[in-house]
DRENGU-932121 format. One record per residue (C-alpha): residue in one letter; x, y, z. Coordinates in steps of 0.02 Angstrom, whole numbers, padded with zeros to 5 digits, always signed. Each point is the difference from the previous one (the first is absolute). Layout:
<recs>
AXYZ...
</recs>
This chain:
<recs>
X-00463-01524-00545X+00166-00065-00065X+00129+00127-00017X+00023+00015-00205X+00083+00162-00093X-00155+00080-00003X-00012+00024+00166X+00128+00159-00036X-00098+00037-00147X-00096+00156+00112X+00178+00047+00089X+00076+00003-00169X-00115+00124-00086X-00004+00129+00162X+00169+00072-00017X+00017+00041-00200X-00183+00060+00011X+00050+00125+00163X+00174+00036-00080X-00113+00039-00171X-00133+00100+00068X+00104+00084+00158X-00145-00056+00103X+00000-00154+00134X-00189-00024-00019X-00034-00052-00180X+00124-00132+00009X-00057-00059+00167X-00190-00022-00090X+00045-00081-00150X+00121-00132+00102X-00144-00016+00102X-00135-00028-00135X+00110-00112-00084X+00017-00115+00165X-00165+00012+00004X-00039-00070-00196X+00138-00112+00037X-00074-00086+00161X-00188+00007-00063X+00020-00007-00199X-00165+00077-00069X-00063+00186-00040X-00101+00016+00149X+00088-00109+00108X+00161+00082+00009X-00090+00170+00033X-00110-00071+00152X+00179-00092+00065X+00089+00160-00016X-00165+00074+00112X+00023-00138+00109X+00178+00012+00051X-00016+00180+00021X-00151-00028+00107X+00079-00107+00089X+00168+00117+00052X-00122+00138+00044X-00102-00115+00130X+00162-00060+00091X+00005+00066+00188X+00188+00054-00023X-00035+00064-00173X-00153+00134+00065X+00108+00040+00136X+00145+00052-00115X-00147+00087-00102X-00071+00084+00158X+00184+00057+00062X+00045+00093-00179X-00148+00070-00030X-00018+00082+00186X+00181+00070-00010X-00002+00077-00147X-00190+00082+00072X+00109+00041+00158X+00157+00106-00109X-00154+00087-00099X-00081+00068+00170X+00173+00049+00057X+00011+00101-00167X-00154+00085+00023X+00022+00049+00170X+00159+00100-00037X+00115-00137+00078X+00131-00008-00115X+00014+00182-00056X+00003+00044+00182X+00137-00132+00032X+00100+00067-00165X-00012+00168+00081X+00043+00003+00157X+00158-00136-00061X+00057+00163-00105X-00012+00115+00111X+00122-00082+00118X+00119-00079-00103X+00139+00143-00055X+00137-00124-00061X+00051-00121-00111X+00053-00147+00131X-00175+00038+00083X-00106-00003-00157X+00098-00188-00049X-00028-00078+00177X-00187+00083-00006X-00007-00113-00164X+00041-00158+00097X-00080+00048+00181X-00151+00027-00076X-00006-00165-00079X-00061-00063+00178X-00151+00078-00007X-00034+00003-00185X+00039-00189-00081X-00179-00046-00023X+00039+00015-00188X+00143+00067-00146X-00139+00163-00058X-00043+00030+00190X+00198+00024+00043X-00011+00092-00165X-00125+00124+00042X+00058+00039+00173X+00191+00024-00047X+00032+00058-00169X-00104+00156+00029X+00086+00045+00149X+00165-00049-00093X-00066+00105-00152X-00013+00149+00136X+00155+00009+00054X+00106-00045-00157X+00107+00154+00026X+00076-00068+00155X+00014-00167-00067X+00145+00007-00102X-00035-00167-00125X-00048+00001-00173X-00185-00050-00022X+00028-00161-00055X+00107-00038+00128X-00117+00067+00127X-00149-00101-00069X+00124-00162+00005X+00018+00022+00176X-00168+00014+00035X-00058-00151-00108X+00116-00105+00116X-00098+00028+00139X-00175-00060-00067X+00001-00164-00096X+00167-00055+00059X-00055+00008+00179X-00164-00040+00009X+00007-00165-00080X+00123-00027+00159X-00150+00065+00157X-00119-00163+00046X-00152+00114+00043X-00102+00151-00024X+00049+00025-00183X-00116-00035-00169X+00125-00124-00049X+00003-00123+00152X-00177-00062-00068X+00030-00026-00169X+00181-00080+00029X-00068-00137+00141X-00149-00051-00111X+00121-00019-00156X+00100-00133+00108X-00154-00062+00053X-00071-00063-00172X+00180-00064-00049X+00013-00089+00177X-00177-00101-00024X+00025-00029-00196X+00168-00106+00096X-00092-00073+00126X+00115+00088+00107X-00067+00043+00188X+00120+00127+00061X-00087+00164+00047X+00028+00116-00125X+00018+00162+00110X+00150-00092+00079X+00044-00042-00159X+00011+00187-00067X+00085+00051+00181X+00130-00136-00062X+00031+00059-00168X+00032+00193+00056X+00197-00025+00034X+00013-00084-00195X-00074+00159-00058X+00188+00025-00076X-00057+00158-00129X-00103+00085+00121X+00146+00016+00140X+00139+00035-00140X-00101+00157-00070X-00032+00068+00172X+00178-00016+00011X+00037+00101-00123X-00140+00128+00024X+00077+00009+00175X+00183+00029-00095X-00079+00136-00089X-00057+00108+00132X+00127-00005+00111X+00171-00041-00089X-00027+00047-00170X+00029+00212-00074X-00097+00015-00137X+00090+00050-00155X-00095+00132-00067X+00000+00174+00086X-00145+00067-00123X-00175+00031+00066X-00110-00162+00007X-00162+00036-00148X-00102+00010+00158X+00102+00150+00080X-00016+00101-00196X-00188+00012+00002X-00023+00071+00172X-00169+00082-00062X-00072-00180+00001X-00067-00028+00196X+00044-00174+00046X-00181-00009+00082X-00033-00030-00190X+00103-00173+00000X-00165-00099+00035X-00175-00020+00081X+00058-00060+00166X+00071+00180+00044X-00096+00127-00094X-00021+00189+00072X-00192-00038+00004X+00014-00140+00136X+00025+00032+00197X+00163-00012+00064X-00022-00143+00141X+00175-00092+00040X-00079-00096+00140X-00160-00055-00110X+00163-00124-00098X+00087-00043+00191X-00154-00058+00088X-00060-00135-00106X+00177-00058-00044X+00062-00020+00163X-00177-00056+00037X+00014-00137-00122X+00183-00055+00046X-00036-00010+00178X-00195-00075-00018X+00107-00132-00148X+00126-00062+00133X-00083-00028+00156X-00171-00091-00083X+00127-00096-00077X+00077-00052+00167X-00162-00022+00057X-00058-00121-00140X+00146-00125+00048X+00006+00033+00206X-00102-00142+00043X+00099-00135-00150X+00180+00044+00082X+00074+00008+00157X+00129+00147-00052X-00020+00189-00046X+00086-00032-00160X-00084-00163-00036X-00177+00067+00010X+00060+00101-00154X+00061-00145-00110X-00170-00103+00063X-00113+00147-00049X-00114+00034-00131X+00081+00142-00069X-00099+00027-00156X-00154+00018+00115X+00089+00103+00121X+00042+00141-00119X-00164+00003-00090X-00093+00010+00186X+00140+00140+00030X-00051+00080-00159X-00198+00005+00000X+00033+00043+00194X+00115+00161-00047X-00117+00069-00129X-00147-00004+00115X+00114+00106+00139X+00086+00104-00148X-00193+00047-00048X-00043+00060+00142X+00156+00095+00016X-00043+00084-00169X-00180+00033+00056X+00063+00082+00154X+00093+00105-00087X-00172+00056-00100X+00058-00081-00152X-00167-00055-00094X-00044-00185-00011X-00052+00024-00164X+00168+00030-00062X+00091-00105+00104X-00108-00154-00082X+00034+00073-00154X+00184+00010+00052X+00006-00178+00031X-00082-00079-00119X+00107+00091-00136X+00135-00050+00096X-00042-00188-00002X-00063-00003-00180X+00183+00046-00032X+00066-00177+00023X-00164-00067-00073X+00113-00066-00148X+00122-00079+00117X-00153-00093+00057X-00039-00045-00164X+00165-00053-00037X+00016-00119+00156X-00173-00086-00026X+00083-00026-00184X+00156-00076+00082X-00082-00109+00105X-00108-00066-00116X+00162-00043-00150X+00108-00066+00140X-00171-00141+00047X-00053-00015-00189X+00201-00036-00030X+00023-00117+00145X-00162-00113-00061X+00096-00020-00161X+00159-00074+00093X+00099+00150-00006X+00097-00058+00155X+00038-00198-00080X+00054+00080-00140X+00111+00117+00081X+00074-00163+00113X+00013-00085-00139X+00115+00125-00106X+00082+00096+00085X+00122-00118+00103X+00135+00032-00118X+00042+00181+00067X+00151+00017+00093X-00055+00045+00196X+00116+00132+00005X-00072+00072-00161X-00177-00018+00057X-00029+00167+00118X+00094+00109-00122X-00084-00053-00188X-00136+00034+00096X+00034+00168+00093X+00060+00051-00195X-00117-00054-00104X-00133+00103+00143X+00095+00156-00026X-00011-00003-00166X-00180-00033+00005X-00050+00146+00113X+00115+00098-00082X-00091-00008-00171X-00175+00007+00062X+00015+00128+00165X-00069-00096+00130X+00057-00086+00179X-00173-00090+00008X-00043-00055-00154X+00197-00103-00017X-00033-00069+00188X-00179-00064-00061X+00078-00085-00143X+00167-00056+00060X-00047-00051+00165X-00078-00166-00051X+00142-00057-00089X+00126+00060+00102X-00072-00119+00173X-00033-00131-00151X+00197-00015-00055X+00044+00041+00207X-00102-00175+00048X+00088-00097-00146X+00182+00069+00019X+00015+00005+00179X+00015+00197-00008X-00025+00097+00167X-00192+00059-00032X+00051+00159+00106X+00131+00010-00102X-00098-00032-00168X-00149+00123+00063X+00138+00137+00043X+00061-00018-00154X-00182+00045-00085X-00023+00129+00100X+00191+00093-00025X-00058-00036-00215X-00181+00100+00027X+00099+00136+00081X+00115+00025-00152X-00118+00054-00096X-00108+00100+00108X+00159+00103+00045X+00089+00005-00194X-00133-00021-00127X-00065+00142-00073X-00167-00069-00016X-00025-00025+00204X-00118+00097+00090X+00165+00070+00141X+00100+00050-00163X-00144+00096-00071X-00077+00072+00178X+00162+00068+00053X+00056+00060-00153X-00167+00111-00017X+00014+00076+00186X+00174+00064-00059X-00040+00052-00166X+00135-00126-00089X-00008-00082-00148X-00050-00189+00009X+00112-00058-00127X+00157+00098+00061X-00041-00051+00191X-00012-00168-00055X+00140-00011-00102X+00111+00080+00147X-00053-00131+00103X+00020-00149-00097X+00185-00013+00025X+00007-00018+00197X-00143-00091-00002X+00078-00139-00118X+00163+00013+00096X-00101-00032+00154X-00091-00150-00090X+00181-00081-00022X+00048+00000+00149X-00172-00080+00050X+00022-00134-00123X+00173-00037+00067X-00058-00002+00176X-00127-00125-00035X+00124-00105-00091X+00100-00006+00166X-00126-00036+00129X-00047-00143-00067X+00158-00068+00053X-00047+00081+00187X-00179-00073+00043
</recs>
């Protein structure tokens, strides 16, 4: 179809409707359903094309994958949970640490076994942090700042083995084909992780607070004044009723890590004639989902070994992966606006209109206008499912760097799921360490927007550079 204004008409009523509502799925819907009217203009046409492109998303090899891989890790992290894995890991991380310095580089060791996802770092470090707040001289605020800039901020930086790799490959994907663009999206996303200007600036100053930075308060954190309150009462994950297992959380990690990088060498071996190459010629999407089903099969075992009933362990994992049920329901709703959108010429009008923006403009307007999206409705995924699309559009019509341009998504999602007070990692961390959302929020709004300066000016200069 010819690309008229209408074609924005579904992109244009997403964000007031997610700003309005604070959720990213009603307006994601009703852009959808109104692509769908738009393309097939009668009462039960629109409904059975809004069917059909949904359909159609959720019977996409790449697409099930992505499904497949979410669901299964978020099954995996419930099994750990219910076989004492992180409450024994948060114990026996207490017990040993005695000092401020160690209980800060804990925080960012750890992240190498625990960046599968933001509320998994959460749950494994801000209990043990919560533990030994005595020794930890910081306020609380400061202490949960430090640990919020090791989840988001880094994951959205590791290519594999987390429950973002999935959903941030198949968001490229969709805005790739919708181009006509052939480059592999995985590569793609492994391109774009050096343009992720926020994330890199906050760990920065995370990193500043830790180590360089005396807090200027001297007075107890509101943690260390209600020392009646057990911190095994912070969440689920490491309640006094589960075992205490630290190895039932190490095994299938470093099962999964290991399993993830040599079935992705082996998927590209035979396509390249160098170690490194068989990694860039792999199929890594497949790789990590083999890894995945593979490590919960062993990890079973493990827990059944360990007399652990199967019952429970199914019941573990199916909790666990009925979790991110709504992130599956948000992708399938993503897919389906970004095809309905594209039939209406959303990329000819976009090449047709958008010409006029200054190149060097381009990355940052867009980085901006991102970070104020995901600021005011609270989530990373639900401003890369809407901005992606248009951000590749205006990168294949102004000559952008599409690294560059998807970096630049990415660093605006991460905004808001490390500043708003309506993202999950604000809300999760500030309920482990009994602060007040607002306040925490509030706190952290000023480095964060420092930190989103600096971005914006960085991505004004490299356009000069590449």
């Amino acid at each position: 179809m010819e690309g008229s204004w209408i074609s924005i008409l579904p992109f244009l009523v997403v964000i007031p409707i997610a700003v309005w509502t604070k959720q990213v799925l009603p307006g994601l819907l009703v852009g959808l359903l109104i692509g769908s009217y738009l393309h097939t203009p009668s009462l039960i046409g629109g409904m059975e094309t809004m069917l059909h492109y949904i359909v159609q998303a959720l019977i996409d090899k790449n697409n099930i994958e992505i499904i497949v891989f979410l669901y299964s890790f978020s099954g995996l992290i419930g099994m750990i949970k219910t076989s004492g894995g992180i409450k024994g890991f948060v114990e026996k991380a207490a017990e040993k640490i005695d000092t401020k310095k160690k209980a800060l580089l804990l925080t960012y060791v750890s992240t190498i076994g625990t960046f599968s996802a933001p509320t998994f770092r959460f749950v494994t470090i801000a209990p043990i942090m919560r533990a030994l707040l005595k020794k930890v001289k910081m306020t609380t605020k400061e202490l949960g700042f430090v640990i919020e800039t090791t989840a988001t901020p880094i994951i959205v930086l590791i290519p594999v083995a987390t429950a973002f790799v999935g959903y941030m490959v198949s968001i490229i994907q969709i805005s790739l084909q919708n181009q006509k663009i052939t480059e592999d999206p995985y590569t793609m996303f492994i391109k774009s992780i050096p343009y992720n200007f926020f994330a890199f600036v906050i760990i920065l100053v995370g990193i500043y607070l830790s180590f360089f930075h005396h807090s200027k308060s001297n007075a107890p954190t509101q943690v260390e004044t209600e020392e009646e309150e057990d911190w095994h009462t912070c969440h689920p994950a490491v309640s006094k009723d589960l075992p205490s297992k630290p190895w039932n959380l190490l095994v299938p990690l470093i099962l999964i890590i290991l399993l993830t990088l040599f079935l992705t060498w082996w998927s590209g071996h035979t396509k390249a004639n160098s170690f490194f190459g068989a990694f860039i010629k792999a199929d890594v999407l497949q790789a990590m989902v083999v890894s995945l089903l593979i490590t919960i099969l062993l990890s079973a075992f493990f827990f059944l070994f360990q007399r652990f009933k199967i019952n429970d362990l199914i019941t573990s994992f199916v909790t666990g992966g009925n979790d991110l049920m709504s992130v599956v329901l948000l992708l399938s709703v993503v897919w389906g606006l970004s095809s309905v959108a594209e039939d209406l010429g959303f990329s000819q009008f976009i090449t047709a209109h958008s010409g006029w923006i200054p190149q060097m403009f381009v990355t940052p307007l867009l980085f901006l206008f991102g970070a104020a999206v995901s600021y005011f409705i609270g989530s990373a995924w639900g401003t890369w499912g809407i901005l992606m699309p248009l951000g590749v559009s205006i990168a294949s019509v102004s000559g952008v760097s599409l690294p560059l341009i998807i970096g630049a998504v990415f660093a605006s999602g991460s905004f808001g799921a490390f500043s708003s007070p309506l993202s999950d990692d604000t809300n999760t961390i500030a309920k482990i360490l009994n602060l007040s959302v607002v306040d925490y929020a509030r706190y952290k709004l000023k480095p964060a927007l420092i930190a989103a300066v600096i971005a914006a000016v960085l991505y004004t200069a490299t356009i000069f550079f590449i």
